[in-house]
DSSP file (Angstrom, degrees, kcal/mol; ACC not computed):
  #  RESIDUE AA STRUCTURE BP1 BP2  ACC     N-H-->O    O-->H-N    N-H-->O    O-->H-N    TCO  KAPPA ALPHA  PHI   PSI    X-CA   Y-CA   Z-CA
    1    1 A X    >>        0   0    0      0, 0.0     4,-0.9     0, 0.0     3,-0.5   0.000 360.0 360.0 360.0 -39.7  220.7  161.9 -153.2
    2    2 A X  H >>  +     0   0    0      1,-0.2     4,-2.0     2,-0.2     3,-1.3   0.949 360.0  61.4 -52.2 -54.6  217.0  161.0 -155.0
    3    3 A X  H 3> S+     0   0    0      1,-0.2     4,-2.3     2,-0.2    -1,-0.2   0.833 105.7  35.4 -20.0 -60.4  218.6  157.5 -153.9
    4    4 A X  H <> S+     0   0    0     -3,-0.5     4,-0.5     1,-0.2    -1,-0.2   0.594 108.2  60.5 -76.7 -10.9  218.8  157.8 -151.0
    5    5 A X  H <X S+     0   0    0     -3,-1.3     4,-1.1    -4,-0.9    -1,-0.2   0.688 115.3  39.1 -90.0 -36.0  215.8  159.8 -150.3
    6    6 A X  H >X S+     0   0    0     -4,-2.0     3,-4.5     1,-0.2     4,-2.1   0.954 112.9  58.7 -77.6 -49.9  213.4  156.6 -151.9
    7    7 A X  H 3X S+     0   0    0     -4,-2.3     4,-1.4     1,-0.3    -1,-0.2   0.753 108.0  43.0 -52.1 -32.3  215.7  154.4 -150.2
    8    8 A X  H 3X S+     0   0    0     -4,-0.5     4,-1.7    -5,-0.2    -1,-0.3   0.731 115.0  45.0 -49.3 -40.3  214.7  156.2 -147.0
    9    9 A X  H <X S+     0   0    0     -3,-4.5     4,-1.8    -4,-1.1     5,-0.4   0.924 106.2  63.0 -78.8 -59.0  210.9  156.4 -147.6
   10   10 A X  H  X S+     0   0    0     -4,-2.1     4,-2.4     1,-0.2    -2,-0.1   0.860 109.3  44.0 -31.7 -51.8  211.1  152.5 -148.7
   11   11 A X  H >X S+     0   0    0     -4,-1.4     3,-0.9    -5,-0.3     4,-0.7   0.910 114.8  47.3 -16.7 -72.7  212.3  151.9 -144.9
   12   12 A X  H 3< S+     0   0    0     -4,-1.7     3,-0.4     1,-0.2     4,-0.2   0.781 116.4  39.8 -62.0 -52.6  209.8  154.1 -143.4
   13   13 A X  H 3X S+     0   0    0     -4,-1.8     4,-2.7     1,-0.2     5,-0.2   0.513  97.2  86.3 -75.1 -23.2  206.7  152.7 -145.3
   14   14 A X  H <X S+     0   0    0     -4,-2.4     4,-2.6    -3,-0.9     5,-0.4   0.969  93.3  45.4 -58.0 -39.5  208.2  148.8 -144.9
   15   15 A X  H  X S+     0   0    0     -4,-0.7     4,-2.2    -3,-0.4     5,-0.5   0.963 109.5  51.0 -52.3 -41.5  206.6  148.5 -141.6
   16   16 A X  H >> S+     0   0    0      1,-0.3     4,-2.8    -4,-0.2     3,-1.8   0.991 115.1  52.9 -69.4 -64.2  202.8  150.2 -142.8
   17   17 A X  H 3X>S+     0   0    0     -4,-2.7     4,-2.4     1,-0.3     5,-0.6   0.864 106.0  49.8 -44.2 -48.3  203.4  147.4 -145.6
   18   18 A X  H 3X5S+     0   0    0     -4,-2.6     4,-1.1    -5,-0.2    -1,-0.3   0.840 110.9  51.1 -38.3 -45.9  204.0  144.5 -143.0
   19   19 A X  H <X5S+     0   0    0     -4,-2.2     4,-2.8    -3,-1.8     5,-0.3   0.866 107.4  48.2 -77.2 -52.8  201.0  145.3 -141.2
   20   20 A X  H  X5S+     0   0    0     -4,-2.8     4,-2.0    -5,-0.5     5,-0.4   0.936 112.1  45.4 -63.5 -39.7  198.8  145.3 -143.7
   21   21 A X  H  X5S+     0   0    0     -4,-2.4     4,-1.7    -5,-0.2     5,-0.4   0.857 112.0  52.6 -58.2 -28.1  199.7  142.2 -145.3
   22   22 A X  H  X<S+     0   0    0     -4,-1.1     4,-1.9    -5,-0.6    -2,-0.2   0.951 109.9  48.5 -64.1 -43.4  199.8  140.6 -142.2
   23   23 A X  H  X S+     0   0    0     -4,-2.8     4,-1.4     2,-0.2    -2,-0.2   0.950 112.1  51.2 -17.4 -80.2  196.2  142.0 -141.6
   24   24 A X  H  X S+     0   0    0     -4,-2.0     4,-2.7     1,-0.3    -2,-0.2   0.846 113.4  42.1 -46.8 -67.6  195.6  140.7 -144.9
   25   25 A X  H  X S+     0   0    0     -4,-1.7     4,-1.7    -5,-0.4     5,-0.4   0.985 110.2  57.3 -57.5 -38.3  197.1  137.0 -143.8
   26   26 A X  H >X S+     0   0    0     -4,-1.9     3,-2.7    -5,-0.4     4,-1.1   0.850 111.8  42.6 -82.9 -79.8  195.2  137.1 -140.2
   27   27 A X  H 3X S+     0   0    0     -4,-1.4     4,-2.3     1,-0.4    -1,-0.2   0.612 116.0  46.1 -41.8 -49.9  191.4  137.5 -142.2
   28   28 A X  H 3X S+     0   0    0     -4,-2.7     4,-1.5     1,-0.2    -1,-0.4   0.770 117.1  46.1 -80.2 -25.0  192.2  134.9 -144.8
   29   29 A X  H <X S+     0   0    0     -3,-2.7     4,-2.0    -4,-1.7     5,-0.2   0.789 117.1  42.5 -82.0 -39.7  193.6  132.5 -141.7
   30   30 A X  H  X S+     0   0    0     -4,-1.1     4,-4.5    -5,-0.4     5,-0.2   0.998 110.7  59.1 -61.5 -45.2  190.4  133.2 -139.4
   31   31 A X  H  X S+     0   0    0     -4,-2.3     4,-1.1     1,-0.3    -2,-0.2   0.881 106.8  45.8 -50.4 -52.5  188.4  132.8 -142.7
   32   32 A X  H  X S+     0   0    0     -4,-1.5     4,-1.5     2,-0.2    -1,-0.3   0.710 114.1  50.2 -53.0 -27.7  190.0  129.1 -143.0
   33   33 A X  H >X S+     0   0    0     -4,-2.0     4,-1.0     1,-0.2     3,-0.9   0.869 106.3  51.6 -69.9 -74.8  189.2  128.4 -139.3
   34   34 A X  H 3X S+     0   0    0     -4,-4.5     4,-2.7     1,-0.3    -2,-0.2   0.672 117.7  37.4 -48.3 -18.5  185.8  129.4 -139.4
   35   35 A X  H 3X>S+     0   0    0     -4,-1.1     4,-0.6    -5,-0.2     5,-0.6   0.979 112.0  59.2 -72.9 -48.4  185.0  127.0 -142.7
   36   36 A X  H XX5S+     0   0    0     -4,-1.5     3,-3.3    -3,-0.9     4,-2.4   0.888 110.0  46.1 -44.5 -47.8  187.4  124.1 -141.2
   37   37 A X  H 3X5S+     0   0    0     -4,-1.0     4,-1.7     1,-0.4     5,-0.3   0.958 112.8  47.8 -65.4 -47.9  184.8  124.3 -138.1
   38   38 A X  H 3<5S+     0   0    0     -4,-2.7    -1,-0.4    -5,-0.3    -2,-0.2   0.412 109.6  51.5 -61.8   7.1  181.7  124.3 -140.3
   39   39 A X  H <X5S+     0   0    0     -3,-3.3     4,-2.3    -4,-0.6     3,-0.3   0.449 114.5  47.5 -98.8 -34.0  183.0  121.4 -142.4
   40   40 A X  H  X<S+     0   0    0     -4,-2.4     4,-2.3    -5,-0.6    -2,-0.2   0.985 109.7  44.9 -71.2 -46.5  183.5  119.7 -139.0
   41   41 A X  H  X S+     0   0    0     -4,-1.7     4,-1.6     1,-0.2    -1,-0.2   0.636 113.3  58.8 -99.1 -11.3  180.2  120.4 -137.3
   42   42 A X  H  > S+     0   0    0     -5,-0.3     4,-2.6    -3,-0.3    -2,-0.2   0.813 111.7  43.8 -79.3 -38.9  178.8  119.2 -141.1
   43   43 A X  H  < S+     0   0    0     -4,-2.3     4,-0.5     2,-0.2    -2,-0.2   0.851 106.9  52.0 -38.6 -66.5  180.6  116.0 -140.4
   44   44 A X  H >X S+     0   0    0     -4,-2.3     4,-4.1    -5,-0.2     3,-3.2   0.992 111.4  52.8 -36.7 -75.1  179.7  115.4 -136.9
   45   45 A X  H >X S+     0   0    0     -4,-1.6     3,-1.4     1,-0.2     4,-0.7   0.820 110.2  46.0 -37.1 -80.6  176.0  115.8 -138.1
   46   46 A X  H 3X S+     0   0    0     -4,-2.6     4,-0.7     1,-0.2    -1,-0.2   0.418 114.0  49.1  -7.2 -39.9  176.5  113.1 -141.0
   47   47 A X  H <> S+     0   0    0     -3,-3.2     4,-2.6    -4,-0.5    -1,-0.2   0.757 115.8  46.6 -93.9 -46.5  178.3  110.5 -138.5
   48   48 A X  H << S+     0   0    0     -4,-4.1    -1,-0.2    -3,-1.4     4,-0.2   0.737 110.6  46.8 -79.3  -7.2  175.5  111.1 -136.3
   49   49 A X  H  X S+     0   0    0     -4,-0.7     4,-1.4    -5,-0.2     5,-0.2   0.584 116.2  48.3 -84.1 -47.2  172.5  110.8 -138.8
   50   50 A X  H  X S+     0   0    0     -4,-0.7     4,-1.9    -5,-0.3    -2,-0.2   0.967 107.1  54.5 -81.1 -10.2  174.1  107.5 -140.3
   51   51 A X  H  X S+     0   0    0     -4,-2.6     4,-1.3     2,-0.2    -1,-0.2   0.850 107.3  49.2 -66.6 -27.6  174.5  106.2 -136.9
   52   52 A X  H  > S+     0   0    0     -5,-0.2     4,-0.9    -4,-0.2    -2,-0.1   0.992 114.8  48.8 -40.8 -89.8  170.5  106.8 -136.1
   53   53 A X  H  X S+     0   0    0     -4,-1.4     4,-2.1     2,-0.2    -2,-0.2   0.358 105.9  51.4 -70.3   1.9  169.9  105.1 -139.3
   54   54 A X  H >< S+     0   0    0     -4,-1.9     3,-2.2    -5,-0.2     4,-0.4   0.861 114.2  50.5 -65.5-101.7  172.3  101.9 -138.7
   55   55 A X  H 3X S+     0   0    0     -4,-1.3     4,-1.8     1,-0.2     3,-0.2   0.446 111.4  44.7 -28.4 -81.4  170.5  101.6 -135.4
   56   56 A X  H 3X S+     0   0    0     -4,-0.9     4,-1.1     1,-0.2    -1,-0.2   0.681 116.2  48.2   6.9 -72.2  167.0  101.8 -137.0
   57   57 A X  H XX S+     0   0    0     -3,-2.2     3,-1.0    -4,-2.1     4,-0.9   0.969 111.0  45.5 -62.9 -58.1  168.0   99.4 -139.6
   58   58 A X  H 3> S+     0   0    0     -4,-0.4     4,-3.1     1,-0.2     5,-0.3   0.975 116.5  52.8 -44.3 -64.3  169.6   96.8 -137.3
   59   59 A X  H 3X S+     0   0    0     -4,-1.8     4,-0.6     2,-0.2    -1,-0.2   0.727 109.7  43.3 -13.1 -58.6  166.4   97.2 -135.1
   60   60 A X  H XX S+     0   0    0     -4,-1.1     3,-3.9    -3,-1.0     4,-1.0   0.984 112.2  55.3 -74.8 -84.2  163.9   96.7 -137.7
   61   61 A X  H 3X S+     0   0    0     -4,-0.9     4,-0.7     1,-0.3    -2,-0.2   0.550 112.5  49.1   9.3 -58.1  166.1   93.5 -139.2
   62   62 A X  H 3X S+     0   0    0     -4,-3.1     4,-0.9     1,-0.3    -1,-0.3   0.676 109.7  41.7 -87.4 -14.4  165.8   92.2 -135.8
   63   63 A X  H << S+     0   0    0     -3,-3.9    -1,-0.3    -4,-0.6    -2,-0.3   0.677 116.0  51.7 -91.6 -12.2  162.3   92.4 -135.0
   64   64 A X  H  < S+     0   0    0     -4,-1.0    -2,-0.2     1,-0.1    -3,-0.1   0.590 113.2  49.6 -70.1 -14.8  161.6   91.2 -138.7
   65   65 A X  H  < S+     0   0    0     -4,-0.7    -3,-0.2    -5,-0.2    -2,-0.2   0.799 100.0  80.3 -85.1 -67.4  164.2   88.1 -137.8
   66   66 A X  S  < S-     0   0    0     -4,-0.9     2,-0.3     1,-0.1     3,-0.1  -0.162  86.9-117.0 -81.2 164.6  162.4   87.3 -134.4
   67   67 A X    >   -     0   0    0      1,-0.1     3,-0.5     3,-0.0    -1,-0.1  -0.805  17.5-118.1 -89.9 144.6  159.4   85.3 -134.4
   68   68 A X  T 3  S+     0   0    0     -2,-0.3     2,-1.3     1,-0.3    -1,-0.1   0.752 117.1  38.6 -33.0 -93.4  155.8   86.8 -133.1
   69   69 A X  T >   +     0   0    0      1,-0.1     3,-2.8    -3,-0.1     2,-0.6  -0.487  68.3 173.4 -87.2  47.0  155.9   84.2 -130.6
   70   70 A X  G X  S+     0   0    0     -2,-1.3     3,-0.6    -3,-0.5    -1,-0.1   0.246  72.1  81.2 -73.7  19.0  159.8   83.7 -129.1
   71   71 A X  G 3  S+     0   0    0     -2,-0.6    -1,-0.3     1,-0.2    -2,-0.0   0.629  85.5  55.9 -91.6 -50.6  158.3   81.2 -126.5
   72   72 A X  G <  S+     0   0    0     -3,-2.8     2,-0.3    -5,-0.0    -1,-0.2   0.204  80.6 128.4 -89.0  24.8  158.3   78.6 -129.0
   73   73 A X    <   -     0   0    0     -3,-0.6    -3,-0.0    -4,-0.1     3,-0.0  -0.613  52.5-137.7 -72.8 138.2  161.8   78.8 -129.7
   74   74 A X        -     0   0    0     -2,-0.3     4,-0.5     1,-0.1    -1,-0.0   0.109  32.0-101.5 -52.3-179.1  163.8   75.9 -129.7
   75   75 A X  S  > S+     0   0    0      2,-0.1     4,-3.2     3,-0.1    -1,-0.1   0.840 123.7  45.1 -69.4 -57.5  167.4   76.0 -128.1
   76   76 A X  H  > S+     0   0    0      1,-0.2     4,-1.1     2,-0.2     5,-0.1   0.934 109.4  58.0 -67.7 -46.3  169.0   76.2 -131.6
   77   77 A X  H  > S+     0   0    0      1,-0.2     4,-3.2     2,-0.2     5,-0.3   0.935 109.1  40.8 -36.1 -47.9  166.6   78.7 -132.7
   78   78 A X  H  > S+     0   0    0     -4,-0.5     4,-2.5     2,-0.2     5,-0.4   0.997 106.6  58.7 -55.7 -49.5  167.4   80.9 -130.3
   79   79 A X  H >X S+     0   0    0     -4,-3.2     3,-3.2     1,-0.3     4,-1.1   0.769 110.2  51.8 -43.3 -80.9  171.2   80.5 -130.3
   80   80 A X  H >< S+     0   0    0     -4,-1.1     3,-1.6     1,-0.3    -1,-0.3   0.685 115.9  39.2 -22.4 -60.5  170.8   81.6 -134.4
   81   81 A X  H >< S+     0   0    0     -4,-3.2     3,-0.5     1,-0.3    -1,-0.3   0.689 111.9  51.8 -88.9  -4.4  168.8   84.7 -133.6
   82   82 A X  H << S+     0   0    0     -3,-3.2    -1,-0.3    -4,-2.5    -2,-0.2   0.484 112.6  49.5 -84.2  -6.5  170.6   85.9 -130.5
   83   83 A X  T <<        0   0    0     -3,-1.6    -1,-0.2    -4,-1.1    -2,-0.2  -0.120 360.0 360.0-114.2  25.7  174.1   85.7 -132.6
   84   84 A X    <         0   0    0     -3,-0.5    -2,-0.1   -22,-0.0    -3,-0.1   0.372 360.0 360.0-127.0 360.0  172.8   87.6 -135.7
């Protein structure tokens, strides 16, 4: 009968266990969103700071490239510095 009696409780108590690992599962799952999002919005930033500086740098390149004075450019000059 002591069988049957745990084997009874075990039942009754399987649900309280269920929940609570499941709890358990849902906090540790939200907890993974919420990094995933802040590795992502750390990302974004990155993509969008080295994109700044590539523009910058090409910028600077190209006014260091042009001459003071594009006026005097030949035809072939220009073509070179309008294709780089």
């Amino acid at each position: 009968m002591a069988g049957a009696a745990s084997n009874a409780f075990g039942l009754i108590m399987r649900p309280n266990n269920v929940k609570a690992r499941t709890g358990a599962a849902n906090k540790v799952a939200l907890e993974a969103e919420r990094a995933k999002d802040t590795f992502e919005r750390e990302v974004q930033d990155l993509e969008r700071k080295m994109k700044r500086q590539r523009t910058d740098v090409s910028t600077t390149e190209a006014n260091e490239e042009m001459p003071a004075d594009v006026g005097d450019l030949d035809l072939a000059d220009h073509c070179r510095h309008a294709t780089r």
